[in-house]
DRENTORKOL-3810 file (N, C-alpha, C; in nm, 4 decimals):
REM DRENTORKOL-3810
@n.u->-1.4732; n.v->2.1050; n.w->1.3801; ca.u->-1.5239; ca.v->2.1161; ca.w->1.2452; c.u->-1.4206; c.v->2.0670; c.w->1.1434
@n.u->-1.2493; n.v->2.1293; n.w->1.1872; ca.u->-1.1726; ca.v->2.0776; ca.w->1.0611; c.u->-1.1741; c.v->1.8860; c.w->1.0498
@n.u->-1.1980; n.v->1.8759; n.w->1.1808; ca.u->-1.1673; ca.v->1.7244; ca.w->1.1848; c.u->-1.2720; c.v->1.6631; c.w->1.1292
@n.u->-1.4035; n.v->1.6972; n.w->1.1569; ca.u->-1.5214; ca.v->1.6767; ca.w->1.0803; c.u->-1.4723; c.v->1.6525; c.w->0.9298
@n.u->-1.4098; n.v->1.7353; n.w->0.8664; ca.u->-1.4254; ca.v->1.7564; ca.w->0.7220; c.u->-1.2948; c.v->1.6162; c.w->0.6917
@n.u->-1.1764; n.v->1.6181; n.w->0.7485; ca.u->-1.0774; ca.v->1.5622; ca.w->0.7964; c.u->-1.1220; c.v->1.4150; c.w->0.7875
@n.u->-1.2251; n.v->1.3848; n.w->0.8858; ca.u->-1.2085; ca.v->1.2607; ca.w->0.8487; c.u->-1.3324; c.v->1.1751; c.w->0.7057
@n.u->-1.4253; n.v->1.2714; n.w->0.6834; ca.u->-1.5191; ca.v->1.2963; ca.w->0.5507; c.u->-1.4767; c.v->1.2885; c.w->0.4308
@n.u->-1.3032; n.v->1.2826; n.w->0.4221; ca.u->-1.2126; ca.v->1.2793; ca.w->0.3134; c.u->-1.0999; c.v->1.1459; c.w->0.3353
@n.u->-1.1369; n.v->1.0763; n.w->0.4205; ca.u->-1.0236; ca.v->0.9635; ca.w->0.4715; c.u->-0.9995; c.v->0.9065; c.w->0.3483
@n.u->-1.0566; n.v->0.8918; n.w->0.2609; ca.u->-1.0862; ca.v->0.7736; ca.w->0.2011; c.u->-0.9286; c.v->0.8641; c.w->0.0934
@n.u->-0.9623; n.v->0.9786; n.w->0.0510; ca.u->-0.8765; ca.v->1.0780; ca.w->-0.0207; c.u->-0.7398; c.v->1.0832; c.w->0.0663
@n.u->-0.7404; n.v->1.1110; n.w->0.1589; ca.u->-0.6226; ca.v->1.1054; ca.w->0.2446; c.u->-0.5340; c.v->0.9757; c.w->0.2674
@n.u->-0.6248; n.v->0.8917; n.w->0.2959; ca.u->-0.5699; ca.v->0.7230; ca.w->0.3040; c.u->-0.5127; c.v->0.7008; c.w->0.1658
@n.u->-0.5658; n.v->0.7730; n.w->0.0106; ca.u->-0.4839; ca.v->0.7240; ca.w->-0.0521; c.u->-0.3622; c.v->0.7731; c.w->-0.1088
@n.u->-0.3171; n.v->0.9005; n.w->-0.0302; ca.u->-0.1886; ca.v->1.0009; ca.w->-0.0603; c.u->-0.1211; c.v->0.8991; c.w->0.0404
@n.u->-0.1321; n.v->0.8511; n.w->0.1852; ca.u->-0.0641; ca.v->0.7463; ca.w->0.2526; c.u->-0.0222; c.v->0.6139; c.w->0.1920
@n.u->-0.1287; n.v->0.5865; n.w->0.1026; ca.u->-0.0769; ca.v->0.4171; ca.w->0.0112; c.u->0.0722; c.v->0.4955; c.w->-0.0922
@n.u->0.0238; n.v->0.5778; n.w->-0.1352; ca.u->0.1106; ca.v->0.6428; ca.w->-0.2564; c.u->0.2359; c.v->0.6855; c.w->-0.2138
@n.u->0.2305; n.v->0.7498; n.w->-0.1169; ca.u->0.3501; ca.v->0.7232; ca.w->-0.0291; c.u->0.4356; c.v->0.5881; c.w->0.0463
@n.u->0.3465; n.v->0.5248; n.w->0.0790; ca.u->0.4252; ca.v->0.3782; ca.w->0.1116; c.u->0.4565; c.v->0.3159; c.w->-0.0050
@n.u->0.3665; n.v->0.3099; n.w->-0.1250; ca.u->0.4436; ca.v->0.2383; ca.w->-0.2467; c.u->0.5744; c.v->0.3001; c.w->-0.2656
@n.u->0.5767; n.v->0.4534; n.w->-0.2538; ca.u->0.6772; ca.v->0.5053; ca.w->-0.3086; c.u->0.7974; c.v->0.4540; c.w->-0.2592
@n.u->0.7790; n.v->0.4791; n.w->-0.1050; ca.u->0.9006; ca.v->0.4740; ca.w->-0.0489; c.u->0.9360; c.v->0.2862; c.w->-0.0592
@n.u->0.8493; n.v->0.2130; n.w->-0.0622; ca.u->0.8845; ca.v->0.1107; ca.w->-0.1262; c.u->0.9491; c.v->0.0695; c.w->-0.2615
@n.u->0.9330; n.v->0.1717; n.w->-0.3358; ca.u->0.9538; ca.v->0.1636; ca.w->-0.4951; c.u->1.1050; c.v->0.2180; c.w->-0.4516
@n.u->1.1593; n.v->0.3134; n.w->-0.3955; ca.u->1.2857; ca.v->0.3543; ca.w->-0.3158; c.u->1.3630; c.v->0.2661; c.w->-0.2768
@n.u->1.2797; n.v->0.2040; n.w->-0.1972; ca.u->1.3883; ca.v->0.0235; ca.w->-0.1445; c.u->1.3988; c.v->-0.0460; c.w->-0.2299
@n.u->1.3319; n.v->-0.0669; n.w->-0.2940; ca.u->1.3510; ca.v->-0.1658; ca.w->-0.4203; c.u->1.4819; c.v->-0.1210; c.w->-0.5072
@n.u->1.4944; n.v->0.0148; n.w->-0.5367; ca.u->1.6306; ca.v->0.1221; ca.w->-0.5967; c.u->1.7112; c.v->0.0837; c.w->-0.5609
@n.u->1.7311; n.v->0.1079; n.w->-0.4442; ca.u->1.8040; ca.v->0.0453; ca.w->-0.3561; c.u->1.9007; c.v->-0.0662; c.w->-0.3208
@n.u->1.8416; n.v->-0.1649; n.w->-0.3317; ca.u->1.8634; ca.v->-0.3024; ca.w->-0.3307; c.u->1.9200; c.v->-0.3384; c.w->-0.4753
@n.u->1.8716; n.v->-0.3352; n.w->-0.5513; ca.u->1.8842; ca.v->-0.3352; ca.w->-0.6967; c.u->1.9862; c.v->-0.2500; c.w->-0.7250
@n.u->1.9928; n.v->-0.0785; n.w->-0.6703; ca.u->2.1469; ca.v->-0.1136; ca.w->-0.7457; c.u->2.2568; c.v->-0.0690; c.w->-0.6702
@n.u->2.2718; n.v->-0.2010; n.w->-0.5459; ca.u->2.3457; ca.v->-0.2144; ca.w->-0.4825; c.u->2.3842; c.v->-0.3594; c.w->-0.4766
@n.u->2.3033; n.v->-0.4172; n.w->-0.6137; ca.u->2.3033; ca.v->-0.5931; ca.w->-0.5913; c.u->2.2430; c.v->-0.6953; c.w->-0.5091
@n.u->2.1871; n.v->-0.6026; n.w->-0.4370; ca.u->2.1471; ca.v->-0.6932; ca.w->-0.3222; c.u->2.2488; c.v->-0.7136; c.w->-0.1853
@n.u->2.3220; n.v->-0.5742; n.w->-0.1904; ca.u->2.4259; ca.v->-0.5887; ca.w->-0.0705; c.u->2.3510; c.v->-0.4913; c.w->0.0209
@n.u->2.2582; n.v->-0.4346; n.w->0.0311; ca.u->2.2068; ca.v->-0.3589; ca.w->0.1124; c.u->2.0047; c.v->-0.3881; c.w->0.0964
@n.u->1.9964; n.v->-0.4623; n.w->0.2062; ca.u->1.8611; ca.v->-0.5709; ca.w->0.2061; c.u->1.7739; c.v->-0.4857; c.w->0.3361
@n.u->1.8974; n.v->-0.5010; n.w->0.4444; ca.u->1.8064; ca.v->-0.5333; ca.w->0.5877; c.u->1.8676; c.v->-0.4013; c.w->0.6806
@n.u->1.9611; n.v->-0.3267; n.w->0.6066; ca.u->2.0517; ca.v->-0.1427; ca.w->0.6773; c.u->2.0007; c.v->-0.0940; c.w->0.5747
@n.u->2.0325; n.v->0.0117; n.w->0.6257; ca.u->2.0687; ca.v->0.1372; ca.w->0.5934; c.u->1.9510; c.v->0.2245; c.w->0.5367
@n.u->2.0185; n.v->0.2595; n.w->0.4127; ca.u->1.8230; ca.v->0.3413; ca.w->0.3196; c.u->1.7513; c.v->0.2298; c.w->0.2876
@n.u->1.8083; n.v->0.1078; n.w->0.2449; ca.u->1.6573; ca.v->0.0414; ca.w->0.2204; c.u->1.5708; c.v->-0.0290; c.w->0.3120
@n.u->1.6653; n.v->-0.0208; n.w->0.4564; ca.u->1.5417; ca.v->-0.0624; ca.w->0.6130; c.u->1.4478; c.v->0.0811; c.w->0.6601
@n.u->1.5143; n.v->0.2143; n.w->0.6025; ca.u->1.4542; ca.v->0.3111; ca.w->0.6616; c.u->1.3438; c.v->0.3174; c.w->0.5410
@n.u->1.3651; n.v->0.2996; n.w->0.4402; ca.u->1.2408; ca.v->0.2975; ca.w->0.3270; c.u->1.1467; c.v->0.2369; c.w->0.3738
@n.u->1.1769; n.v->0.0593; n.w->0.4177; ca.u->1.1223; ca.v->-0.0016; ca.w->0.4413; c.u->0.9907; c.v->0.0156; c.w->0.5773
@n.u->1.0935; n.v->0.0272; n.w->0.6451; ca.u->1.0320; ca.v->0.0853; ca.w->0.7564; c.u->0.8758; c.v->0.2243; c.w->0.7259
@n.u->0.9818; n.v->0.3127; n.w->0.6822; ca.u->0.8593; ca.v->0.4727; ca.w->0.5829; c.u->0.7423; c.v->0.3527; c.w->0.5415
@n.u->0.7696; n.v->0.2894; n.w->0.4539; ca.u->0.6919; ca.v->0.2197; ca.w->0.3586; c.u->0.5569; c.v->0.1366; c.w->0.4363
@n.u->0.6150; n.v->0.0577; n.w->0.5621; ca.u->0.5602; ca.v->-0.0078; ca.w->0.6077; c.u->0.4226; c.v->0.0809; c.w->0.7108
@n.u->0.5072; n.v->0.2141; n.w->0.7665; ca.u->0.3845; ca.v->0.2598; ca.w->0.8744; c.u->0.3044; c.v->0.3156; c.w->0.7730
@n.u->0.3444; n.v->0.3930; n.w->0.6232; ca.u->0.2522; ca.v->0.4900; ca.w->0.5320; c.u->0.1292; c.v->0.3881; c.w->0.5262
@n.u->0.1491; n.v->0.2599; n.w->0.5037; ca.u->0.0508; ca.v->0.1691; ca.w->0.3814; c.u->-0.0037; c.v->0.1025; c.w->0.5011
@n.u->0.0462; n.v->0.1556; n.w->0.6369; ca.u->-0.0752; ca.v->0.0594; ca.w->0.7206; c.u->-0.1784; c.v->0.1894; c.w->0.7983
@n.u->-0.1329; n.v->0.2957; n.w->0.7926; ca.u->-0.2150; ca.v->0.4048; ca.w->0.7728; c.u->-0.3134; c.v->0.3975; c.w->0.6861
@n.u->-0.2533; n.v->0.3799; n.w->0.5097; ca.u->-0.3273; ca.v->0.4154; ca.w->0.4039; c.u->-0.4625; c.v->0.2995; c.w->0.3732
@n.u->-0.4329; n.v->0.2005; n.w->0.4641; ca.u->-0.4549; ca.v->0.0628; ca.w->0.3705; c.u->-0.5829; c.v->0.0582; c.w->0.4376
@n.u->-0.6395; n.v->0.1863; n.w->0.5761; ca.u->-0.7456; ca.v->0.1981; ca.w->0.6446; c.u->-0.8494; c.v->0.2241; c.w->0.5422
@n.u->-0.7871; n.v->0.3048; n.w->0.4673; ca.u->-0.8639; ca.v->0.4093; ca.w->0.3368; c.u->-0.9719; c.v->0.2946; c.w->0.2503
@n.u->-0.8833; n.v->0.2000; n.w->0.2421; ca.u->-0.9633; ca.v->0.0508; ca.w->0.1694; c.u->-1.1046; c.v->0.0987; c.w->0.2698
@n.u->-1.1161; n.v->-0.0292; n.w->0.4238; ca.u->-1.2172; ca.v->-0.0345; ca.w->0.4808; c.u->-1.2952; c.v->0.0621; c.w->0.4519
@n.u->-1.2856; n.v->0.2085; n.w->0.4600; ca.u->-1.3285; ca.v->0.3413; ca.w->0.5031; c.u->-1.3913; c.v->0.2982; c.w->0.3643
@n.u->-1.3243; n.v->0.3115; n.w->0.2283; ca.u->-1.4518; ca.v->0.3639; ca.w->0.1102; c.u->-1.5046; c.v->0.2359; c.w->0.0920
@n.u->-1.4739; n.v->0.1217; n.w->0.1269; ca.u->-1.5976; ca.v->-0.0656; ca.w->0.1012; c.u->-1.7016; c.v->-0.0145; c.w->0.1941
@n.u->-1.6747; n.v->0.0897; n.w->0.3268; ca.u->-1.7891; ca.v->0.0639; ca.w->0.4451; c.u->-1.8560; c.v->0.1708; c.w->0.4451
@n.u->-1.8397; n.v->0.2845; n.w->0.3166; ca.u->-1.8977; ca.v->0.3977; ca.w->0.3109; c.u->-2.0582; c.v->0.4206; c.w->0.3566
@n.u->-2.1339; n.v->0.3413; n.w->0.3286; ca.u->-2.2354; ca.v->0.3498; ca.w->0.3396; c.u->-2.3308; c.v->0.2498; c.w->0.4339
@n.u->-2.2199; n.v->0.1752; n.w->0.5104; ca.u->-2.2884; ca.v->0.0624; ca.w->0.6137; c.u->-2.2719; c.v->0.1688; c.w->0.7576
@n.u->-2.3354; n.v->0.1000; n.w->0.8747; ca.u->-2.3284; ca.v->0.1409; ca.w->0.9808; c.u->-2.2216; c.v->0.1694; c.w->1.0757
@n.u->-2.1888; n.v->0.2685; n.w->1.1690; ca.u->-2.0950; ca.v->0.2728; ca.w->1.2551; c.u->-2.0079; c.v->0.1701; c.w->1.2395
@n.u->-2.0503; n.v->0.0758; n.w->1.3371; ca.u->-1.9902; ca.v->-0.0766; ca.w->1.3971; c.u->-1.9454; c.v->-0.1193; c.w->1.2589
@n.u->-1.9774; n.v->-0.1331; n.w->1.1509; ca.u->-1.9657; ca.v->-0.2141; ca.w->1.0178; c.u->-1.8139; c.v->-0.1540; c.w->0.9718
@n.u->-1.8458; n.v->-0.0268; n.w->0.9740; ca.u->-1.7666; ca.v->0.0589; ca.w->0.9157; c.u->-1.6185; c.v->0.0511; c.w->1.0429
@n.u->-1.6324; n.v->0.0603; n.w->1.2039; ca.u->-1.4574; ca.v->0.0418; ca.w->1.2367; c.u->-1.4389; c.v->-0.0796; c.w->1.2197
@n.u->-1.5013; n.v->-0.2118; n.w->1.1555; ca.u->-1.4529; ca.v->-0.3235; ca.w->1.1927; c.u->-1.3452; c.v->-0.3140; c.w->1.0123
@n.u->-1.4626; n.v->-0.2861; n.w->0.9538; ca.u->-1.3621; ca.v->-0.2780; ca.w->0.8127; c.u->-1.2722; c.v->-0.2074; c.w->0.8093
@n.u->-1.2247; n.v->-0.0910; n.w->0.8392; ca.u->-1.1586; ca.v->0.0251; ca.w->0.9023; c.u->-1.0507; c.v->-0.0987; c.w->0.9594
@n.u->-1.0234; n.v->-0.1353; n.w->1.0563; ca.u->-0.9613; ca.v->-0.1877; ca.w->1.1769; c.u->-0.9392; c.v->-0.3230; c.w->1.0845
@n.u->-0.9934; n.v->-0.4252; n.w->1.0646; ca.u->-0.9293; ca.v->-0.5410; ca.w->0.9435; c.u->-0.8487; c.v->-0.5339; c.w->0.8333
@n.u->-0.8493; n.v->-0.3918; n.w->0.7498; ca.u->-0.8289; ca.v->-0.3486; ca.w->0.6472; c.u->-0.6628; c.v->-0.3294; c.w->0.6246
@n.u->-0.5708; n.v->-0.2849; n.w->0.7525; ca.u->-0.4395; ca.v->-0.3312; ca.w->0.7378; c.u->-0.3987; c.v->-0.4627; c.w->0.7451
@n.u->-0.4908; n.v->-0.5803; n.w->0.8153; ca.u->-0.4479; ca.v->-0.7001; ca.w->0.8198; c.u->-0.4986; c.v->-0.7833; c.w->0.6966
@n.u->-0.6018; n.v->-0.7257; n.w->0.5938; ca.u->-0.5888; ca.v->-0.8031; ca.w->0.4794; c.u->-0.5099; c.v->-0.7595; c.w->0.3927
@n.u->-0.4560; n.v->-0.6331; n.w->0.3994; ca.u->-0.3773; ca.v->-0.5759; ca.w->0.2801; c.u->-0.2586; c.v->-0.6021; c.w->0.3097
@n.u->-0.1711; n.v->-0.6531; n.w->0.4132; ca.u->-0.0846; ca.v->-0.7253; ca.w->0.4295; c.u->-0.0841; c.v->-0.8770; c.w->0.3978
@n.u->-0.2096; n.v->-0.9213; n.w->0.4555; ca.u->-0.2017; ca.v->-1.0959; ca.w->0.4338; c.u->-0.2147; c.v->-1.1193; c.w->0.2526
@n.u->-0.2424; n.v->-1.0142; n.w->0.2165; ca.u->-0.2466; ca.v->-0.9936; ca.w->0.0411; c.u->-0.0792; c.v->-1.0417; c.w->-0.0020
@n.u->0.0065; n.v->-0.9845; n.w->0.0859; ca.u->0.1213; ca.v->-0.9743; ca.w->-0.0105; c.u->0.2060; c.v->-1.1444; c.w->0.0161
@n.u->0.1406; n.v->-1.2277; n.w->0.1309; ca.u->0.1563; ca.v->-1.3848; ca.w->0.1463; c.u->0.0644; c.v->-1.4330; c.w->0.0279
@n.u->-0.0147; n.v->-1.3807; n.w->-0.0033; ca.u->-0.1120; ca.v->-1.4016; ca.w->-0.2025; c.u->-0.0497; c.v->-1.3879; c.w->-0.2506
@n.u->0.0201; n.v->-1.2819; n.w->-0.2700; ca.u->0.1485; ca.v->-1.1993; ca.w->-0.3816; c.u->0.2425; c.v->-1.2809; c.w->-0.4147
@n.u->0.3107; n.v->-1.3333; n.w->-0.2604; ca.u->0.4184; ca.v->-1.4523; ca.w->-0.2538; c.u->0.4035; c.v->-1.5594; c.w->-0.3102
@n.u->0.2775; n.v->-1.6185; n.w->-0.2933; ca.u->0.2401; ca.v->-1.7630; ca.w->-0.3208; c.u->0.2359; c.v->-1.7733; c.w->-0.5041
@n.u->0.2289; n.v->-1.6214; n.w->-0.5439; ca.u->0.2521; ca.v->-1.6183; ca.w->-0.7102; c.u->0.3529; c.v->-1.6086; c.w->-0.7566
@n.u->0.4052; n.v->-1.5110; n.w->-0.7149; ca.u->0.5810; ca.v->-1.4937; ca.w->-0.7655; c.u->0.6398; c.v->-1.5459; c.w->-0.7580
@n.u->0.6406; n.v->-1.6235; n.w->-0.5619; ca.u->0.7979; ca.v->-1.6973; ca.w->-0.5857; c.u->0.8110; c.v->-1.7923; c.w->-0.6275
@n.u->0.7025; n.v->-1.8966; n.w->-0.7084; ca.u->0.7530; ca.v->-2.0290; ca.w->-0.8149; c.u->0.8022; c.v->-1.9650; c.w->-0.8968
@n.u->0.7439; n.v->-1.8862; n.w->-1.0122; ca.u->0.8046; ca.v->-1.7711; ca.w->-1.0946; c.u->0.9807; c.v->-1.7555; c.w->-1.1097
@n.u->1.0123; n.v->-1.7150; n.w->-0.9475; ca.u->1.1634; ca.v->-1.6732; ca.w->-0.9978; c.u->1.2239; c.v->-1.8045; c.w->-0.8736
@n.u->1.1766; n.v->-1.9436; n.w->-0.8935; ca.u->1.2614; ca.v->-1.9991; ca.w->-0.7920; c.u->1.4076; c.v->-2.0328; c.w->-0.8488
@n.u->1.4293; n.v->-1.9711; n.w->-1.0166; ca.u->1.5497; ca.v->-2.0469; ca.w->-1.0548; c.u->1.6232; c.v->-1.9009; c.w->-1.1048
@n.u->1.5897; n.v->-1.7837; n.w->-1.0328; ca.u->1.6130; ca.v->-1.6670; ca.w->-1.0730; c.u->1.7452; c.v->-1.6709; c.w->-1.0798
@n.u->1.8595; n.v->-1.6168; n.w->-1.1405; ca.u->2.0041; ca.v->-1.5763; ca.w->-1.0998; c.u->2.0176; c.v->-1.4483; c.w->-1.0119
@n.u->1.9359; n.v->-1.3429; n.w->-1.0308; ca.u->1.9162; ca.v->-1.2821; ca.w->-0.9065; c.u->1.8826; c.v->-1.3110; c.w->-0.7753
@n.u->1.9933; n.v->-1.3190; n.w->-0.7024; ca.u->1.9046; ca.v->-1.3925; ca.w->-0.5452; c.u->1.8603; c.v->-1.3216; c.w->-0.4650
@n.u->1.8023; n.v->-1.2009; n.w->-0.4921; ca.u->1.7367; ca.v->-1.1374; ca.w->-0.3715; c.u->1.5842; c.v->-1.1734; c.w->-0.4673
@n.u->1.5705; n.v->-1.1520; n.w->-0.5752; ca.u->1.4206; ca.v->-1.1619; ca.w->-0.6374; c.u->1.3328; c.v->-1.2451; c.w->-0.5946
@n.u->1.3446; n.v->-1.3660; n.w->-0.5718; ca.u->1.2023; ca.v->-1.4328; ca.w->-0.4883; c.u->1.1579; c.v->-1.3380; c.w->-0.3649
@n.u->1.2731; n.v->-1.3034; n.w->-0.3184; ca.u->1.2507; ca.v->-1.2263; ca.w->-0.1684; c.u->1.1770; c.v->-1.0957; c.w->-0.1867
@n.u->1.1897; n.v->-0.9996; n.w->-0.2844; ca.u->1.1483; ca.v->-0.8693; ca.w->-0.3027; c.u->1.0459; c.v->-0.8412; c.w->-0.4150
@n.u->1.0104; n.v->-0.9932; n.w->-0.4800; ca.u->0.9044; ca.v->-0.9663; ca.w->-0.5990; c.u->0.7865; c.v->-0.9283; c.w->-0.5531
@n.u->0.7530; n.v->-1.0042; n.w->-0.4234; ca.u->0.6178; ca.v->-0.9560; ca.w->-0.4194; c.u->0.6135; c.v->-0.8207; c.w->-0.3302
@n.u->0.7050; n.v->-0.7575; n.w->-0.3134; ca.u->0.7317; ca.v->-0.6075; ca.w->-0.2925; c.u->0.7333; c.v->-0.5393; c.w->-0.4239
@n.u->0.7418; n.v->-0.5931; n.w->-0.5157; ca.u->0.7494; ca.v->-0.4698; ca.w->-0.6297; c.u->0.6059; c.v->-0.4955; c.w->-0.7010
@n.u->0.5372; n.v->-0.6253; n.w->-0.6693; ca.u->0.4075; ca.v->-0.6268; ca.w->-0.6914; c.u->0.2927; c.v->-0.5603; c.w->-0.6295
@n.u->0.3387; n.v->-0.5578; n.w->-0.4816; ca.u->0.2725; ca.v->-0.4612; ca.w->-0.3980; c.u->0.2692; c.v->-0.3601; c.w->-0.4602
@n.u->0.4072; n.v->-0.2834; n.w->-0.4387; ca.u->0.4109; ca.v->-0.1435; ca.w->-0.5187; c.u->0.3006; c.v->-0.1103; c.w->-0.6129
@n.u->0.2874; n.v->-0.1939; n.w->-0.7653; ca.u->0.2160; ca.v->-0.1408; ca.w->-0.9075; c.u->0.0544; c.v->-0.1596; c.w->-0.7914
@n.u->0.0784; n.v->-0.2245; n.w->-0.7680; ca.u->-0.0832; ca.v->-0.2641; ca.w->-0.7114; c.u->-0.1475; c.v->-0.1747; c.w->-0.5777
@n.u->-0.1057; n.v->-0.0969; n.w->-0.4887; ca.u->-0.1307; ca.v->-0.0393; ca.w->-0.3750; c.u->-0.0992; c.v->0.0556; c.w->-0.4491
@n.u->-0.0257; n.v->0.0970; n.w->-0.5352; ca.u->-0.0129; ca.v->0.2333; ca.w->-0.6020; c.u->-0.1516; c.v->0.2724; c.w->-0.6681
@n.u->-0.1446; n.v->0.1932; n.w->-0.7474; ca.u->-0.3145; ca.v->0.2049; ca.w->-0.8090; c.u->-0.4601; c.v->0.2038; c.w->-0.7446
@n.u->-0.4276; n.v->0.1266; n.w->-0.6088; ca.u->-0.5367; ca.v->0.1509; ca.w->-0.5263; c.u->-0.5596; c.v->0.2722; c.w->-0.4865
@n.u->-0.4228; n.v->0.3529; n.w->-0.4550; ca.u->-0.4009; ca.v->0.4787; ca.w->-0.3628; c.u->-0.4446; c.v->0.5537; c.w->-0.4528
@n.u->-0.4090; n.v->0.5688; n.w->-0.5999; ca.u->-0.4748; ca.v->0.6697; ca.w->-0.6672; c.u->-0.6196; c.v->0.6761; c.w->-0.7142
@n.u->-0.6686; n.v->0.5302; n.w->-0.6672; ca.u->-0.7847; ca.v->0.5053; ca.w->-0.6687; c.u->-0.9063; c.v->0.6017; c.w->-0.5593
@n.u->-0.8583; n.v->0.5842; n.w->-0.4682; ca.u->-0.9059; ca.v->0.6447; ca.w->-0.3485; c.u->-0.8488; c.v->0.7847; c.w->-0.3707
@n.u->-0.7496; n.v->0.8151; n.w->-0.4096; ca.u->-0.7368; ca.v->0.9689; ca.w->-0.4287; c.u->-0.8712; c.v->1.0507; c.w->-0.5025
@n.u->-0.8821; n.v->0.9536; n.w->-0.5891; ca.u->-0.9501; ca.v->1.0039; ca.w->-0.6884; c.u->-1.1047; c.v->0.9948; c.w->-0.6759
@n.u->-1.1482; n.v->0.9039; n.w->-0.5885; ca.u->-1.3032; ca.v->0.8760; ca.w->-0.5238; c.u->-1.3342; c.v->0.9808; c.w->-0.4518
@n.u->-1.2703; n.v->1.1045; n.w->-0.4611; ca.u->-1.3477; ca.v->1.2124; ca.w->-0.3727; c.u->-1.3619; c.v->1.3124; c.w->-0.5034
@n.u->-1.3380; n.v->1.2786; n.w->-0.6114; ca.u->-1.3447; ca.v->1.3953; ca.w->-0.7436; c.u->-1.5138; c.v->1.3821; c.w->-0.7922
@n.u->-1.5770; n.v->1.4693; n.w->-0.7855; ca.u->-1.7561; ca.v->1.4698; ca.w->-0.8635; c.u->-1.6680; c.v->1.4892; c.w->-1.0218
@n.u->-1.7660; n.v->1.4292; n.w->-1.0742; ca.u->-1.8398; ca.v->1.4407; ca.w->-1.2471; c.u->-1.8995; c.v->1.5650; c.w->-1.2184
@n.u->-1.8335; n.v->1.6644; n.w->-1.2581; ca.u->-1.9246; ca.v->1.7895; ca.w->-1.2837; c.u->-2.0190; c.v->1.8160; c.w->-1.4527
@n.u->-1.9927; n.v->1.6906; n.w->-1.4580; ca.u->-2.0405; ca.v->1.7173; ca.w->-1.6383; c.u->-2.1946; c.v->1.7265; c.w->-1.6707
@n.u->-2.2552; n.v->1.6422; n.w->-1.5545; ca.u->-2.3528; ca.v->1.6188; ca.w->-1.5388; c.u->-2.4231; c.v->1.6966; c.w->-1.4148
@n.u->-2.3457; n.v->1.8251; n.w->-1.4061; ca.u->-2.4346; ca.v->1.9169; ca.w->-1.2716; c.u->-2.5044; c.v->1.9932; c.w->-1.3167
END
């Protein structure tokens, strides 16, 4: 029964997981930044990275789950199950914007981490998006 209810709320749950991977992404980014860019690929900002990476491929299910709310089984794990591989192939979108943007940056880690901090504002807002798709309008009960 709890799991019943458990997974009846994915969509709410998947987006405390995005909100968490932005975060801990928004962490690496700290990180990096104010360390200059001497700490990229160790230490706290690979273990962020890392946090960051399993939260938002957990969370990023939450997408499929509320687009397939109302289609069939089969409809619903395929979106479910695609849904980490477009929300990743998103941030090669992300790339393809930013990094003309800063190709003459004086910061040299910034082409590399912009479209990580774009992720961030943007999967953040999704996550609270989906947090928030399980709240009724009681105004109208």
């Amino acid at each position: 029964m709890q799991m019943k209810l458990f997974f009846s709320r994915w969509a709410q749950v998947a987006g405390l997981f995005l909100i968490g991977g932005t975060l801990a992404w928004a962490i690496k980014l700290a990180v990096i930044v104010s360390t200059d860019g001497r700490v990229i690929t160790t230490g706290a900002a690979a273990l962020f990275m890392t946090v960051g990476i399993v939260l938002l491929l957990i969370g990023s299910t939450g997408i499929g789950y509320y687009l397939s709310r109302n289609r069939s089984m089969p409809v619903r794990a395929i979106a479910i199950i695609l849904s980490p591989a477009l929300v990743f192939g998103s941030f090669i979108l992300i790339g393809m914007v930013t990094n003309p943007l800063l190709q003459n940056s004086s910061v040299w880690y910034a082409q590399q981490e912009a479209p990580i901090g774009v992720a961030v504002i943007l999967y953040m807002a999704v996550g609270y998006f989906l947090l928030r798709s399980g709240k009724r309008d009681t105004r109208y009960v």
